[in-house]
Each structure stands twice: as C-alpha cells, then as structure tokens.
C-alpha positions as CSV (number, residue, x, y, z in Angstrom):
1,X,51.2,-351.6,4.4
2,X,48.9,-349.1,2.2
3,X,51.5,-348.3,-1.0
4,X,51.0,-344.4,-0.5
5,X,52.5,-344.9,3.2
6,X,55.0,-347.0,2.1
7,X,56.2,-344.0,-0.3
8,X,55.9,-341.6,2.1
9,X,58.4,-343.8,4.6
10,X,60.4,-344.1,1.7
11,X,60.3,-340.6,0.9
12,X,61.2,-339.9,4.7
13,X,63.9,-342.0,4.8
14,X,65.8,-339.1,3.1
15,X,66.5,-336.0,4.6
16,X,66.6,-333.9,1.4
17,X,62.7,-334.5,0.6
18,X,61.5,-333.4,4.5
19,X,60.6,-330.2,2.9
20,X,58.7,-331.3,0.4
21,X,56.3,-333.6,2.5
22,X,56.3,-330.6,5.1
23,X,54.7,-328.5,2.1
24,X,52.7,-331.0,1.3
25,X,51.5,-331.4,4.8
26,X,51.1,-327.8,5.3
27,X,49.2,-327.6,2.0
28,X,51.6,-325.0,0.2
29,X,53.2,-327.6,-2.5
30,X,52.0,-327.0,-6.0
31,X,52.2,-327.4,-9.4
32,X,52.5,-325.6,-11.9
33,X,51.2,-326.7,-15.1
34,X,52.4,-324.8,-17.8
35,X,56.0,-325.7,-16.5
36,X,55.3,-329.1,-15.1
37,X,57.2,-328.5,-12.2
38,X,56.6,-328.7,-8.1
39,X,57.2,-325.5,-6.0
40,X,56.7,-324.7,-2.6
41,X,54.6,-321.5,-1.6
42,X,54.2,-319.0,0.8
43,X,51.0,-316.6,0.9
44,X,51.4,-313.0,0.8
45,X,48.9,-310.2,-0.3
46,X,49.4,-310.3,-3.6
47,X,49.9,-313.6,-4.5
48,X,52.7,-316.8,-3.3
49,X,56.5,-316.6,-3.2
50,X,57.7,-319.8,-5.0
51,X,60.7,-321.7,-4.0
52,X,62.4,-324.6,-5.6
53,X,61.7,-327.7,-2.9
54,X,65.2,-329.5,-3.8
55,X,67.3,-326.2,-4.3
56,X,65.9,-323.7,-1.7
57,X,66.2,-321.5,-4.4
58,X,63.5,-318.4,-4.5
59,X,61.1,-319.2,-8.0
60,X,59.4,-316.2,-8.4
61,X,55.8,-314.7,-7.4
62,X,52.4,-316.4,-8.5
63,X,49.1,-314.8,-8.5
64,X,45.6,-316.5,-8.4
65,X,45.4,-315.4,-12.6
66,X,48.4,-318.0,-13.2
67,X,47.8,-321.5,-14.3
68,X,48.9,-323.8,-11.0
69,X,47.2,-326.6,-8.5
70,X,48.0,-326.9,-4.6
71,X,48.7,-330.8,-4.6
C-alpha cells in the first residue's frame, strides 16, 4: 500500500481528523505561513472565514493580500 494512503487510513481511523481530510478534500484547508498553522476556510466576498480544524473554533477572516497556501 502507497505510504500517502496508508496515512490517510490512519488518519481516518480517528474521528477527530474527518474534518480535516473533508477540507482537504473539498480543497478549503490551508496554511498559513506566517503562523505555521492549518485552518479550514470558507469563501465569502471579501475574503475566507478561518476555523481551527481540531477546535471548531472561528480563526478569523483572510483576504487574498495575506500570506497563506490552500494545501
């Protein structure tokens, strides 16, 4: 078995990362840089609503000017 499936079974196996591989499926997990640190976002308008992937908790609001990369 291919090692990046293997993780992602592994990964799988526990409930509490689901929502991370969903935004990662869906596209909307990033990165950002400056703070080293994964978030999940949703588009709006102006910009993405960030949310912590482990504590649900709301981030804050990123624009396309600040430094991050969809994984």
């Amino acid at each position: 078995m291919p090692e990046r499936e293997q993780a992602v079974e592994q990964l799988a196996a526990d409930s509490a990362n689901l929502k991370l591989l969903q935004a990662l499926q869906d596209g909307k997990l990033f990165e950002l840089k400056t703070e080293a640190k994964l978030v999940i976002g949703q588009e709006h308008d102006s910009g993405y609503s960030l949310t912590d992937p482990t504590s649900g908790a709301s981030s804050a609001t990123w624009s396309a000017a600040r430094s991050a990369k969809s994984i």
